[in-house]
C-alpha positions as CSV (number, residue, x, y, z in Angstrom):
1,X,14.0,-11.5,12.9
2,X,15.3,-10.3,9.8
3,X,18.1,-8.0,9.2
4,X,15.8,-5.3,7.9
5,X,13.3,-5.5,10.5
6,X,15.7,-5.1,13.6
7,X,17.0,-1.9,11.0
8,X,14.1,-0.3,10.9
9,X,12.9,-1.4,14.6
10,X,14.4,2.0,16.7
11,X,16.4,-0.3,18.9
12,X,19.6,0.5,17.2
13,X,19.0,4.1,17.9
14,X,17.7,3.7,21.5
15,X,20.9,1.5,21.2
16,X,23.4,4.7,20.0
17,X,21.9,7.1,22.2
18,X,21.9,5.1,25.6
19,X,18.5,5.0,26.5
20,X,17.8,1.0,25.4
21,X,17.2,-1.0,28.3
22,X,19.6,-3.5,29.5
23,X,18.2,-6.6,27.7
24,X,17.2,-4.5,24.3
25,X,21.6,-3.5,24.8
26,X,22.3,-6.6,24.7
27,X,20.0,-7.7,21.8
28,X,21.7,-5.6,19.7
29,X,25.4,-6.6,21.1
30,X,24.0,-9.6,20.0
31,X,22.6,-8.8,16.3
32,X,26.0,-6.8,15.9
33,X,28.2,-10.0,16.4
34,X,25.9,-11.8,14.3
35,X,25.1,-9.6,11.0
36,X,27.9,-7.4,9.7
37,X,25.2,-5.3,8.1
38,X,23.3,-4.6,11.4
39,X,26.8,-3.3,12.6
40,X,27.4,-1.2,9.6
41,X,24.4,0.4,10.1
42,X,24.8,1.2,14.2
43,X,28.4,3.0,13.1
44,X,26.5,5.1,10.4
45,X,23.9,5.8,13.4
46,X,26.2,6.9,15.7
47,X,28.2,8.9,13.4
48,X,24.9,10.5,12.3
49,X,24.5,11.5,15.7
50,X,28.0,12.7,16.2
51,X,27.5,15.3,13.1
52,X,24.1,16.1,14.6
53,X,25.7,17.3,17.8
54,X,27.9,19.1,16.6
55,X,25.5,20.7,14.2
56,X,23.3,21.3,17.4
57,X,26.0,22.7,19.6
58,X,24.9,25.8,21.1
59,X,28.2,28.4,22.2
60,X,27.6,30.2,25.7
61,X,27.0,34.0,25.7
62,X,30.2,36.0,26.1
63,X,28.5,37.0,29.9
64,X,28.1,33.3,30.7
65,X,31.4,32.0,29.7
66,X,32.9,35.1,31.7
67,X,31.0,34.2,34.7
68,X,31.4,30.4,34.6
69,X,35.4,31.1,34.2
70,X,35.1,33.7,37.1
71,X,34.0,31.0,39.2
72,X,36.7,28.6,38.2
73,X,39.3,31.0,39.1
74,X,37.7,31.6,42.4
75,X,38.1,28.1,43.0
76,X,41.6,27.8,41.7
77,X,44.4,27.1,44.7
78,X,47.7,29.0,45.1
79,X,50.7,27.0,43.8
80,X,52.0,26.2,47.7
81,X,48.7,25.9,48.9
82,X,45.7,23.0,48.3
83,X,42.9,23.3,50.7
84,X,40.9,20.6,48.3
85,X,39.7,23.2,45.8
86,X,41.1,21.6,43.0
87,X,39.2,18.7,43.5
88,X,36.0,21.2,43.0
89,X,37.4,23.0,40.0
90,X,37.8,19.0,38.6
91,X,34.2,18.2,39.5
92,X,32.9,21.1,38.3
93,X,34.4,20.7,35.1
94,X,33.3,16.9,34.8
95,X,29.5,18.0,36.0
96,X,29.9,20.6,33.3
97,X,30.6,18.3,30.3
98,X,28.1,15.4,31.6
99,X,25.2,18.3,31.3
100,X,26.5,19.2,27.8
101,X,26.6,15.3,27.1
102,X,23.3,14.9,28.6
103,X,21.5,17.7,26.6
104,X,23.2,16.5,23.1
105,X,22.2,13.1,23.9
106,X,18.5,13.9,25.5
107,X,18.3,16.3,22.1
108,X,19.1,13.5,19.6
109,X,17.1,10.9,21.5
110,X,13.9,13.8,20.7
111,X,14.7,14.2,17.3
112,X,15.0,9.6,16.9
113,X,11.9,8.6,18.5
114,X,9.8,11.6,16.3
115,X,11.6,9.5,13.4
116,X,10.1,6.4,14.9
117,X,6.8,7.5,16.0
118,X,6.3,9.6,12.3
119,X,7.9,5.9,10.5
120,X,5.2,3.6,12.7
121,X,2.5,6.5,11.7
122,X,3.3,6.9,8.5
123,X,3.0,2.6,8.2
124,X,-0.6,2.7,10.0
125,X,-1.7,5.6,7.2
126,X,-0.6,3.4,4.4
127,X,-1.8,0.0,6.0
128,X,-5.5,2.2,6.8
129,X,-4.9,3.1,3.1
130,X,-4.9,-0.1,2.1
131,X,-8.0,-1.9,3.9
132,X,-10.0,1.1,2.6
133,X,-9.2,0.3,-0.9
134,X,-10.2,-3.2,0.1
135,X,-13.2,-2.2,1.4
136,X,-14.1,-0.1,-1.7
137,X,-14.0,-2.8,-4.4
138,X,-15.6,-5.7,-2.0
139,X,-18.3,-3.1,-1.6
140,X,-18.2,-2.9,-5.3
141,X,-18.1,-6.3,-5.8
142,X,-21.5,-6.8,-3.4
143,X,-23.0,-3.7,-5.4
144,X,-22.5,-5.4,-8.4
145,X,-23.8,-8.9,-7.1
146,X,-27.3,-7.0,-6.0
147,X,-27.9,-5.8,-9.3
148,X,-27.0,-8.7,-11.5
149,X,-29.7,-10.4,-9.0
150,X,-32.2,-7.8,-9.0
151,X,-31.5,-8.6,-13.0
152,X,-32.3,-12.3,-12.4
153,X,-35.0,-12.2,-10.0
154,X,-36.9,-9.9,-12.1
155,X,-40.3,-10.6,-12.8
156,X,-39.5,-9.2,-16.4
157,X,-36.3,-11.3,-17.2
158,X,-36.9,-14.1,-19.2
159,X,-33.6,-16.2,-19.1
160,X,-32.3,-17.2,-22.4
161,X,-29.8,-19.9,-22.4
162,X,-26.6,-19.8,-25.1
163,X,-24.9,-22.7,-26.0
164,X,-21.4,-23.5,-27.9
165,X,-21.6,-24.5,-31.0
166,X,-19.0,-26.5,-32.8
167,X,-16.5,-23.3,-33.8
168,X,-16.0,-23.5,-29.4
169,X,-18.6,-25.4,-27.8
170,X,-17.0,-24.3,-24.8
171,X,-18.6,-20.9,-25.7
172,X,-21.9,-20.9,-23.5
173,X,-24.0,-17.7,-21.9
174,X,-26.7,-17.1,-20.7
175,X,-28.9,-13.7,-21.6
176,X,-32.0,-12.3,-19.6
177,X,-34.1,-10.1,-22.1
178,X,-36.3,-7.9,-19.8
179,X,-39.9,-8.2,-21.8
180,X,-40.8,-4.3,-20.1
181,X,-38.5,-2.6,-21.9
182,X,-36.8,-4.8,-24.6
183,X,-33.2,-4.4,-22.5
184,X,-31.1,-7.3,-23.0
185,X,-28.9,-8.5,-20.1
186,X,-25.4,-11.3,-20.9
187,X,-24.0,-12.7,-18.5
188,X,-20.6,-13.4,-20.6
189,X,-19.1,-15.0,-17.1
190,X,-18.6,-18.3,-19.0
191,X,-17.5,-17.5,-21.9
192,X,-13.3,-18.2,-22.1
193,X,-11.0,-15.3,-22.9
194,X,-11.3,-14.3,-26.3
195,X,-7.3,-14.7,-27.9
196,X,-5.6,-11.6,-28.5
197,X,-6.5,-9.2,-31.1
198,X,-10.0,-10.8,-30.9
199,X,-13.5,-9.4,-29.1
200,X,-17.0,-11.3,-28.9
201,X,-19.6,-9.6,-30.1
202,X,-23.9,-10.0,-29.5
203,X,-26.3,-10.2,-32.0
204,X,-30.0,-10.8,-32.3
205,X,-31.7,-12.3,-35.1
206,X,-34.6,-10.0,-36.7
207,X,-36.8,-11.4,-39.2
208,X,-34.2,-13.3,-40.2
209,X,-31.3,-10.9,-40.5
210,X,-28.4,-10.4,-37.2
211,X,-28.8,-7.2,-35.7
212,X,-25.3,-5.6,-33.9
213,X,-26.1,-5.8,-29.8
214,X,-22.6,-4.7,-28.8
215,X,-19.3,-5.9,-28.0
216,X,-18.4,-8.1,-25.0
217,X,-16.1,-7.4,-22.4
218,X,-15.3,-10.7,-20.4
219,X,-11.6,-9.7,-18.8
220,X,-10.2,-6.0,-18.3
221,X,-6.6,-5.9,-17.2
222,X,-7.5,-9.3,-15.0
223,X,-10.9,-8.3,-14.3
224,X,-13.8,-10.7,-15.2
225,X,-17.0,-9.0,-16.4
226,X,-20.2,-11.0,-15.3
227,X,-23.3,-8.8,-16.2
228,X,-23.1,-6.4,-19.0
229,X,-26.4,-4.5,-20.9
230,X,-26.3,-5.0,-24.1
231,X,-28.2,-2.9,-27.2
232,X,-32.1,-3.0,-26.6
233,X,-34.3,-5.1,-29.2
234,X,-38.4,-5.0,-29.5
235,X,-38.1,-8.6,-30.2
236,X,-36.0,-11.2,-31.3
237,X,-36.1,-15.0,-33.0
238,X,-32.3,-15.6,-31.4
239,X,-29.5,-14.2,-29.6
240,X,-26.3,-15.1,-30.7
241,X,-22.5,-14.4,-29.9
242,X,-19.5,-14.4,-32.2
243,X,-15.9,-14.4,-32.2
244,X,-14.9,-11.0,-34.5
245,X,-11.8,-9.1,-35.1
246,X,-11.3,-6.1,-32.0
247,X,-13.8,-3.8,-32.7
248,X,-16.1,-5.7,-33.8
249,X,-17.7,-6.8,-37.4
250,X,-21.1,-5.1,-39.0
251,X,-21.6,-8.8,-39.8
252,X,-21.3,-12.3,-37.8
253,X,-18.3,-13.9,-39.3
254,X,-17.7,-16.9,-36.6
255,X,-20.9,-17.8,-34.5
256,X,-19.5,-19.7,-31.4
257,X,-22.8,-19.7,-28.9
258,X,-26.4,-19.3,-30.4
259,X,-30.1,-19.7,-28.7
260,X,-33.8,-18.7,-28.5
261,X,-36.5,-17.7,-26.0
């Protein structure tokens, strides 16, 4: 166990206010011996709880005190004479401060396990925190897979392959251009990084000219883009991608992947 787990783990409080068990007492007799900082942090415990009781203490009413002194002095023996009442007045003074212990103690042993029980809470929150924001983005993840192939299995979608050409033949897509409604699908998931302070961008060739289809996204912040819509076109003789400035070009200066239905 590390030295920050058996910190945090209570026992060193359990430990300071005498309710740890007999093998969980000698745990930590243990753990002191063997890590200075474990020991440093018990003498900051108990001197925590020192300053707490004494924060805590409580002082009798005036009519108590008078009463429990009354009875003292009732018990008190003459100077010649000792019938055993001293003993009493002795006993009664130890049972006294062993209840005042016992409260103190009983009070800061309260106010440690809520610490404990709110710190082992407070962990579950942030641990059911964190699976639900797991959950989210794999529920994302399959949203977005059972649209990319409702995309594919479409009866509409013509797949349209891209390949590199010899600026980055590396550079290879693939497009599905719905024939319904003219909607042009990439799927850029190939396609490597673009360097810094450049963007692909989609084109279509129209009687002969390139027509602007958008920019591609293919990583945000480490997060690869797979299917993105792209500008609708009636028809088209090619689709084409190029590598442009950020922000695009209102012309193709670098064609890296090119192809036709």
């Amino acid at each position: 166990m590390q030295v920050q787990d058996i910190i945090s783990s209570g026992l060193l409080e359990l430990y300071a206010t005498g309710l740890a068990s007999q093998t969980e007492r000698q745990q930590v007799e243990h753990w002191i011996k063997q890590y200075p900082e474990v020991a440093s942090e018990l003498k900051d415990i108990e001197s925590g709880l020192e300053d707490y009781a004494q924060a805590a203490a409580v002082n009798p009413r005036t009519e108590i005190k008078e009463k429990i002194f009354t009875r003292i002095n009732a018990l008190r023996p003459d100077s010649d004479t000792d019938d055993g009442s001293t003993a009493k007045v002795v006993a009664f003074k130890n049972y006294w401060k062993f209840a005042a212990a016992a409260s103190i103690i009983l009070l800061a042993g309260s106010a440690i396990m809520n610490v404990m029980y709110y710190n082992k809470y407070d962990t579950a929150s942030k641990d059911l925190q964190q699976t639900q924001q797991q959950l989210a983005q794999v529920q994302q993840q399959t949203d977005d897979m059972k649209t990319d192939l409702n995309i594919v299995q479409s009866k509409y979608s013509i797949p349209v392959a891209l390949q590199g050409q010899p600026t980055l033949p590396e550079a290879t897509a693939k497009i599905y251009w719905m024939k319904n409604t003219g909607d042009v699908m990439v799927d850029a998931s190939n396609l490597p990084d673009a360097p810094a302070g450049k963007q692909y961008q989609f084109w279509a060739i129209v009687d002969g000219k390139p027509v602007d289809g958008g920019l591609i996204i293919t990583n945000d912040k480490g997060k690869k883009f797979r299917m993105q819509k792209m500008h609708a076109f009636g028809r088209a003789e090619f689709f084409a991608i190029s590598l442009e400035t950020e922000g695009g070009n209102p012309t193709p200066t670098k064609v890296v992947s090119m192809g036709k239905i």
